[in-house]
C-alpha positions in Angstrom: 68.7 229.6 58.5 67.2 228.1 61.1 65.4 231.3 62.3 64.4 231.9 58.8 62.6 228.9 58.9 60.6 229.4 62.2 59.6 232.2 60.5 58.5 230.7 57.4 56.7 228.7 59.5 55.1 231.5 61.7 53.6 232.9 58.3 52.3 229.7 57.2 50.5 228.5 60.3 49.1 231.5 60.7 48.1 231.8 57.3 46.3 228.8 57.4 44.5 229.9 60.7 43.3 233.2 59.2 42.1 231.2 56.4 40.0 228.4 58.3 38.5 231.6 61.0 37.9 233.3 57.6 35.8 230.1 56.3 33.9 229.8 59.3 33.2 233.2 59.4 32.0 233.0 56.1 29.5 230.4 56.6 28.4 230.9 59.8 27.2 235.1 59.4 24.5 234.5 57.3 23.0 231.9 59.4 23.6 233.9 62.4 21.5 237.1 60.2 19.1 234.6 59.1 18.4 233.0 62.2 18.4 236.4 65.1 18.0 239.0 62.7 20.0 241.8 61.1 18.9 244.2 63.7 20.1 241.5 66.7 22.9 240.4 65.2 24.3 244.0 64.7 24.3 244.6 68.4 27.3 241.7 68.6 29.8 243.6 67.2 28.9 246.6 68.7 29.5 245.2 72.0 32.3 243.5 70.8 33.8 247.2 70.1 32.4 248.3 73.2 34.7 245.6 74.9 37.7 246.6 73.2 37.6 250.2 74.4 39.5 248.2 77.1 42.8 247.9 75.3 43.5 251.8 75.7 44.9 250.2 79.0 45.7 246.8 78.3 48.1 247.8 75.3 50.1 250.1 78.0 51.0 246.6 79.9 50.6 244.0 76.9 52.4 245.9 73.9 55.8 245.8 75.9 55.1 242.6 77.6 56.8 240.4 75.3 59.7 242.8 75.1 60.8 242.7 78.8 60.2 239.4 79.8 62.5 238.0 76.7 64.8 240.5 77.0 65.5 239.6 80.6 65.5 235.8 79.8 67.7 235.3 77.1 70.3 237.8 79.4 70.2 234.9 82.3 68.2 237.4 84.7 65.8 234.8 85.3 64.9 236.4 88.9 64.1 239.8 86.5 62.2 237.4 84.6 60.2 236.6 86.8 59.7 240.0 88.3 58.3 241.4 85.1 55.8 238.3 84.1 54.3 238.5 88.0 54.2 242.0 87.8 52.5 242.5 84.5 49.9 239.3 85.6 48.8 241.6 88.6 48.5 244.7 86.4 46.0 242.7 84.1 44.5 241.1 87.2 43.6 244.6 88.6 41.9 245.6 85.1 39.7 242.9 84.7 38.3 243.4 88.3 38.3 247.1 87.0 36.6 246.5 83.8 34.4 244.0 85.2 32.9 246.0 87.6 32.6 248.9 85.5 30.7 246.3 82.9 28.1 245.5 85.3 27.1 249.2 86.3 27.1 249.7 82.2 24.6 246.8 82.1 22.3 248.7 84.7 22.5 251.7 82.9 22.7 250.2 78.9 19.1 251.3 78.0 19.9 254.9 78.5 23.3 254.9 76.8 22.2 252.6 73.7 19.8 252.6 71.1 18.2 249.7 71.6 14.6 247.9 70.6 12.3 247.1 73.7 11.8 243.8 72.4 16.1 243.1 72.5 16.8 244.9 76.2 17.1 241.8 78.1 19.1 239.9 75.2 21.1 242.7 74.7 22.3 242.7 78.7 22.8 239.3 78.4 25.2 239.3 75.6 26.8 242.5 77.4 27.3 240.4 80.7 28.6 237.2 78.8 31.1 239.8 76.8 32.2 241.0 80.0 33.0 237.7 81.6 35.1 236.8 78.5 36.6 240.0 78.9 37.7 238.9 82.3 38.8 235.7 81.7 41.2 236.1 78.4 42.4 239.6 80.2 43.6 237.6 83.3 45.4 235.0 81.4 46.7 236.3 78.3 50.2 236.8 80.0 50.5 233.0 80.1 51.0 233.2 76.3 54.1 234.9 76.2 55.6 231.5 76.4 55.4 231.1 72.5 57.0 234.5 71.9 60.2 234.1 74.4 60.4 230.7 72.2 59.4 232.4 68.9 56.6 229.8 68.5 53.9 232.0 67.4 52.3 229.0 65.3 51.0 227.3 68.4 49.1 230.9 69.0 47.3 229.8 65.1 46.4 226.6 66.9 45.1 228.2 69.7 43.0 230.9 68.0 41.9 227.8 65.5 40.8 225.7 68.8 39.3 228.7 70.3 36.6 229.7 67.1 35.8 226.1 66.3 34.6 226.3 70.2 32.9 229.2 69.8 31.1 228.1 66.2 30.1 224.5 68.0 28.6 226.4 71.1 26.2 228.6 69.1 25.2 225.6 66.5 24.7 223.4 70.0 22.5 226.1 71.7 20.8 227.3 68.6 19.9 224.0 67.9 18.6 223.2 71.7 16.8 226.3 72.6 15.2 229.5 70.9 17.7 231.1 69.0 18.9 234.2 70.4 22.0 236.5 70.5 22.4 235.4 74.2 24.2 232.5 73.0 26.4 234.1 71.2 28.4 235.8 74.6 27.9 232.5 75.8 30.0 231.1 73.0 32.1 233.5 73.7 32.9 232.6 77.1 33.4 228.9 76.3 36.0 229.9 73.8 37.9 232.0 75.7 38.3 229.6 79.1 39.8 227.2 76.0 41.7 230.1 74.8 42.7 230.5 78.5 43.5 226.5 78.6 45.7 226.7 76.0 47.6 230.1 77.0 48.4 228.2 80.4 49.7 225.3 78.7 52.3 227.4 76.9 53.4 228.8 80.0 54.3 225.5 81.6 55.8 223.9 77.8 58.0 227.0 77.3 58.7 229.2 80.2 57.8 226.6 83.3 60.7 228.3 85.4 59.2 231.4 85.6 56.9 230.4 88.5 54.1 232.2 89.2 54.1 233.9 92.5 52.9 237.7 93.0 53.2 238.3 96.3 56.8 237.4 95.7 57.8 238.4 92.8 55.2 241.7 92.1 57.3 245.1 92.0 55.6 248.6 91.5 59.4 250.0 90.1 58.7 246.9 86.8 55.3 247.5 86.2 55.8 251.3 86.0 58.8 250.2 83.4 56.5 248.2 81.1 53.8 250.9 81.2 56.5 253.4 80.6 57.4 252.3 77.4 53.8 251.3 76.5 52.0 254.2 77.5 52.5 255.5 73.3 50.5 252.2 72.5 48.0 253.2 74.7 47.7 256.6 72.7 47.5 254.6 69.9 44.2 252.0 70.7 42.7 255.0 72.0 43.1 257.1 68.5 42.2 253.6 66.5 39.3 254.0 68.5 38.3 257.4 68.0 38.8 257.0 64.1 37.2 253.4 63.0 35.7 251.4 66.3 33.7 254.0 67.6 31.8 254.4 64.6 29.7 251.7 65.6 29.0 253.4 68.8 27.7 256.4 67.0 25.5 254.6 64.3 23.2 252.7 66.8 23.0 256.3 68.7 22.7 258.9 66.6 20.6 256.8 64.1 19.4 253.9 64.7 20.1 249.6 65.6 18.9 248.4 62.0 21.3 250.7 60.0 24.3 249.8 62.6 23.0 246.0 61.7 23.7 247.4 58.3 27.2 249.2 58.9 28.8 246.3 60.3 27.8 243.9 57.4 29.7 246.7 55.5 33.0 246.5 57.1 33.1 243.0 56.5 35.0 242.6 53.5 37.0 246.2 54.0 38.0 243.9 57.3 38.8 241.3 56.4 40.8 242.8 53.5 43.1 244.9 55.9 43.4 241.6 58.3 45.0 240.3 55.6 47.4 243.3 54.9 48.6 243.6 58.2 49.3 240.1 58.4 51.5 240.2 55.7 53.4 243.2 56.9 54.1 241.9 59.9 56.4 239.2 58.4 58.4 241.7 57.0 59.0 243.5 60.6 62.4 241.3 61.6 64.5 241.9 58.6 63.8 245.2 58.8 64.8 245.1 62.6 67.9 243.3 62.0 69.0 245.6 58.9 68.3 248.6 61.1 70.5 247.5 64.1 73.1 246.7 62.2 72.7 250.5 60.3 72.4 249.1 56.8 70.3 251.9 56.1 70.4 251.8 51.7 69.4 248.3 52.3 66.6 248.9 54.7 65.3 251.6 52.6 65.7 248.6 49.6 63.9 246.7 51.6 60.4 248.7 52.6 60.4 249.5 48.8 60.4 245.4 48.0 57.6 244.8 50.4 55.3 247.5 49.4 55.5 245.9 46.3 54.8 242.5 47.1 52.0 243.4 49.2 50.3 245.3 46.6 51.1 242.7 44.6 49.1 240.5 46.9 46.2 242.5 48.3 45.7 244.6 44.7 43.7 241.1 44.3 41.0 241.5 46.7 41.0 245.0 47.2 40.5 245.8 43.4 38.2 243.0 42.5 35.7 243.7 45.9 35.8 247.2 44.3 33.9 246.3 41.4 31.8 243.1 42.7 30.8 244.2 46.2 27.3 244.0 44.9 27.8 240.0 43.6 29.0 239.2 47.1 26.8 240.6 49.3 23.5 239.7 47.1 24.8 235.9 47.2 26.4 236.0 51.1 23.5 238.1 52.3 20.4 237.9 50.3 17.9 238.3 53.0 19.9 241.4 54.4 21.3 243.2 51.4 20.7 246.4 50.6 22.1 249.5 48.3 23.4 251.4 51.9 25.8 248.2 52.9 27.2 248.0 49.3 27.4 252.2 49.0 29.3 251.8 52.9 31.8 249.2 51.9 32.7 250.8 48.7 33.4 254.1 50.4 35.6 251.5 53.5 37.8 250.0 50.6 38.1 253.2 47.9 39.4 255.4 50.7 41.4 253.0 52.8 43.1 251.0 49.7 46.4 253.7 49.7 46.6 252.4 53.7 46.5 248.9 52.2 49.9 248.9 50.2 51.7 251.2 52.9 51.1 248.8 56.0 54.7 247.5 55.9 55.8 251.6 56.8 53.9 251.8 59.8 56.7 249.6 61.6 59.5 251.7 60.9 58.5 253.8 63.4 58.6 251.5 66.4 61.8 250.2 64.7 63.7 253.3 64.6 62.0 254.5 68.5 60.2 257.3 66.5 56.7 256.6 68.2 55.3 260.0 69.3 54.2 261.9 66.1 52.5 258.8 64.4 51.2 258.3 67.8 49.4 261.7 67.9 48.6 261.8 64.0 46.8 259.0 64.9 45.2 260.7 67.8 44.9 264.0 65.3 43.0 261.8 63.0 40.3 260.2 65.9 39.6 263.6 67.6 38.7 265.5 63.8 36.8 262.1 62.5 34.7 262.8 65.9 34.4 266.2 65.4 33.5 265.8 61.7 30.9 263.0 62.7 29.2 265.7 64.9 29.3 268.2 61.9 27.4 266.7 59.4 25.4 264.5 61.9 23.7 268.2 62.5 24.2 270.2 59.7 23.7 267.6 56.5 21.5 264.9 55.1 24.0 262.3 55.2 23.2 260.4 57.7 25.0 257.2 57.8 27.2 258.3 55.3 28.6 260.9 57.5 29.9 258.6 59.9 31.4 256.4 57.4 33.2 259.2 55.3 34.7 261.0 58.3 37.0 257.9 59.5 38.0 256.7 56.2 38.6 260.1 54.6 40.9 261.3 57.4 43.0 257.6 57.3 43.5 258.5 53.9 45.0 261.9 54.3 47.1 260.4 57.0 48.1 257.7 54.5 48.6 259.6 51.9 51.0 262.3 53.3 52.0 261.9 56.5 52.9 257.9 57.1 55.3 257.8 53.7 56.7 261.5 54.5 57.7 260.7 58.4 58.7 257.3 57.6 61.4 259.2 55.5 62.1 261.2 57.7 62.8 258.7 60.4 65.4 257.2 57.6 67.3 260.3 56.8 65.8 260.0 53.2 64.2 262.0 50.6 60.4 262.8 51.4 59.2 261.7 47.9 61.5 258.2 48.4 58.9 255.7 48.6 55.8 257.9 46.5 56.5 256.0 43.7 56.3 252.3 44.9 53.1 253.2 46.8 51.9 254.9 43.4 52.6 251.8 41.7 51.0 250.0 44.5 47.7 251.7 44.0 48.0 251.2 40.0 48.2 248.0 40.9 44.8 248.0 42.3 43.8 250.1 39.1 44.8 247.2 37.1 42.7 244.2 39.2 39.5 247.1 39.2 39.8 247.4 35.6 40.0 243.9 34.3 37.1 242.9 37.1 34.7 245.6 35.1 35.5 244.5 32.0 34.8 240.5 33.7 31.9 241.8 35.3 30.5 242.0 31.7 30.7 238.4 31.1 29.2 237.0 33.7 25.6 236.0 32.8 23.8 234.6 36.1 23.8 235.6 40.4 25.6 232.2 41.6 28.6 231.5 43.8 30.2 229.4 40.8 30.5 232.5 38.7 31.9 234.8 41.1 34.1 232.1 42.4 35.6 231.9 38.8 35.2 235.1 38.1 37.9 236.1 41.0 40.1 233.4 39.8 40.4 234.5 36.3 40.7 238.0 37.3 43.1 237.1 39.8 45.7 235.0 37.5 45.3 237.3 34.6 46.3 240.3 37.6 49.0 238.0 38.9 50.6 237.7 35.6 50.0 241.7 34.7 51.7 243.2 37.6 54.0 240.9 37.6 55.1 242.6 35.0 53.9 246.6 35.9 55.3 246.3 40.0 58.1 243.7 40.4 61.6 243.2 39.4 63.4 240.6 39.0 65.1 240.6 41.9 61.1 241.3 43.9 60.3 238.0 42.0 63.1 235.8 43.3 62.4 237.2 46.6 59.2 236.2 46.6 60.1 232.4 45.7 62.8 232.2 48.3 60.4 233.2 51.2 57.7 230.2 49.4 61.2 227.8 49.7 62.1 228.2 53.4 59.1 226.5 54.8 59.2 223.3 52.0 63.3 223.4 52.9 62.6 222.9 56.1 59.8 220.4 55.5 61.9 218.3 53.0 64.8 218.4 55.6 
């Protein structure tokens, strides 16, 4: 019971977290757009993807981080311990001098490589050098963290992620406010929030694992840090192909077209974002019980199991995927009204409609870790990068499409891997029938049917462009959906469930 409940409260801190980060996000794009400019402001996240071509390598260190140094903890081999966190610290040491030298030659070099307005360079190499100096710092002292997962206290990571974007936000409101606004301040912010960040991953190292000193020259060992990478190297695969099939994207707008439509492209992905944030948050909560169930081979259960929280999260995210379906336009017109325009609502629906069967299957995708089966959706991932590049070349040259291109060729190939390969293998990796879990995930996307249809026939009656009526707009189309597939896609049994995973956090809060 009691790990139940640290669970429970894992979920809810974290939900609360993603909610706040998703307010402040909310209010503080538009300003940001209003303020520098929808050209400017797109360059952030494109050197915010830029940035995170890094985790090809960090993810063959991090991803099995966690794994060795609790393992070795919780068997007594302290001295192991410590071998493995010292080890892995001078591995992430030696990228960031890496990655922060190869960020400064970029920065020479950025007006050759980008698409990028003469009257932006300078800003532009700026924000670049700013990215790469938070780069370096949260890269060399993200290992401290590991303290809240050898002492499963993952909520304290919500406060520190909640610390770390309320610095951020007060930064660019302090130097907007003082000086000419300007996406400079922005990788400034950046920086500020990430030495907090960095404050607060240190802390958790001396709360929770204090007797794992810190001491490379004694503890460093070549045969540990080949281990670690070892087993990570498949997570490596896998950043690089979520690379090649979604982040690059940005890469190729601002290249191959131009910096005002990747402005536009990444106002797009907002909502499709933040709606998939929000599914794979809720799958992860899932991931223990299915590890436990599988280790102790209770296989009809397990399978019992993935079924039950397909459902509930298409009971969940059918909400906002089905409703942003139909009112996209609404949104956008009253988040955006200075930079809205047919091409980000036409990008987003095509994000949502083709990615929406992904949605409802995220709780799959860890079955394959759990059962060790990591190499064939590690290269159907890869499969799916390399043709969404080579399709983006294709009708780049040989169509009209333009922007379009770029934006059908990820989401269409994530949506043939969804659609047969994820629910087939996943099967497969159970010793079960390939068409076990088609119909939950059909269900799943009627679901989503059900929200889109009710939202078209609420779009109907809603008279005047103001955030009051979409606001209760959503809420009546999302009670009225609560209530329907409450009825189409749970049982009974999916409905009690869902009550006893509300009760352990108020248990523990009444205890």
């Amino acid at each position: 019971m009691s790990s139940n409940r640290q669970i429970a409260k894992n979920i809810i801190y974290s939900s609360v977290s993603f909610v706040i980060n998703m307010c402040i996000s909310f209010f503080i794009t538009p300003y940001l757009i209003r303020i520098v400019g929808k050209e400017a402001y797109g360059f952030y996240p494109l050197v915010d993807s830029l940035i995170g071509y890094t985790s090809i390598f960090t993810s063959a260190i991090g991803s099995m981080a966690g794994r060795f140094v609790t393992n070795t903890y919780y068997q007594g081999k302290l001295e192991d311990s410590k071998g493995y966190f010292n080890s892995i610290f001078a591995g992430y040491l030696f990228l960031a001098a890496i990655f922060t030298i190869i960020g400064i030659v970029f920065i020479a070099y950025i007006t050759d490589l980008l698409s990028i307005p003469e009257y932006l360079e300078l800003d532009v190499k700026w924000l670049f050098f700013f990215s790469v100096i938070t780069m370096a710092i949260s890269m060399s002292t993200t290992v401290f963290s590991l303290g809240t997962y050898v002492k499963d206290r993952v909520d304290m990571n919500s406060m520190r992620d909640l610390a770390s974007n309320l610095t951020k936000i007060f930064f660019i409101l302090l130097l907007f406010l003082l000086f000419r606004p300007s996406i400079i301040f922005m990788g400034i912010s950046a920086a500020f929030a990430a030495l907090v960040a960095a404050g607060y991953n240190i802390y958790f190292r001396m709360k929770f694992i204090s007797e794992i000193e810190i001491n490379v020259r004694k503890y460093f060992s070549w045969y540990k840090l080949r281990n670690v990478i070892s087993y990570g190297i498949w997570s490596s695969l896998n950043a690089l192909s979520v690379i090649l099939s979604t982040s690059i994207n940005l890469l190729f707008t601002n290249i191959f077209i131009n910096a005002e439509q990747t402005g536009d492209f990444s106002i797009a992905n907002t909502v499709p974002g933040l709606i998939a944030s929000i599914s794979g948050m809720l799958a992860i909560t899932f991931t223990p019980h299915f590890n436990i169930l599988y280790a102790e081979d209770k296989m009809q259960e397990l399978v019992s199991e993935i079924t039950k929280s397909i459902k509930i999260l298409a009971f969940i995210i059918a909400i906002p995927t089905g409703f942003f379906l139909v009112n996209s336009d609404m949104f956008f017109k009253l988040w955006l009204p200075t930079a809205y325009n047919e091409r980000i609502l036409n990008l987003s629906f095509i994000t949502i409609l083709f990615t929406m069967f992904g949605l409802v299957s995220n709780p799959m995708f860890s079955i394959f870790t759990i059962t060790g089966k990591r190499k064939m959706p590690a290269f159907a991932l890869f499969s799916v990068g390399f043709m969404n590049i080579v399709s983006m070349f294709v009708l780049l040259n040989y169509t009209q499409l333009g922007i379009y291109a770029i934006s059908l060729s990820g989401t269409v190939f994530l949506f043939l891997r969804d659609l047969f390969f994820t629910p087939i293998y996943c099967s497969k990796c159970l010793n079960i029938k390939i068409s076990t879990f088609y119909p939950v995930l059909g269900k799943g996307v009627l679901a989503i049917l059900v929200v889109v249809s009710l939202s078209i026939i609420g779009k109907y009656l809603v008279f005047d462009l103001s955030w009051i009526s979409f606001f209760m707009l959503f809420i009546v189309i999302a009670l009225i959906s609560l209530f329907v597939n409450c009825l189409v896609l749970l049982s009974k049994s999916d409905r009690l469930y869902l009550l006893s995973m509300a009760n352990k956090y108020f248990v523990k809060s009444k205890s």
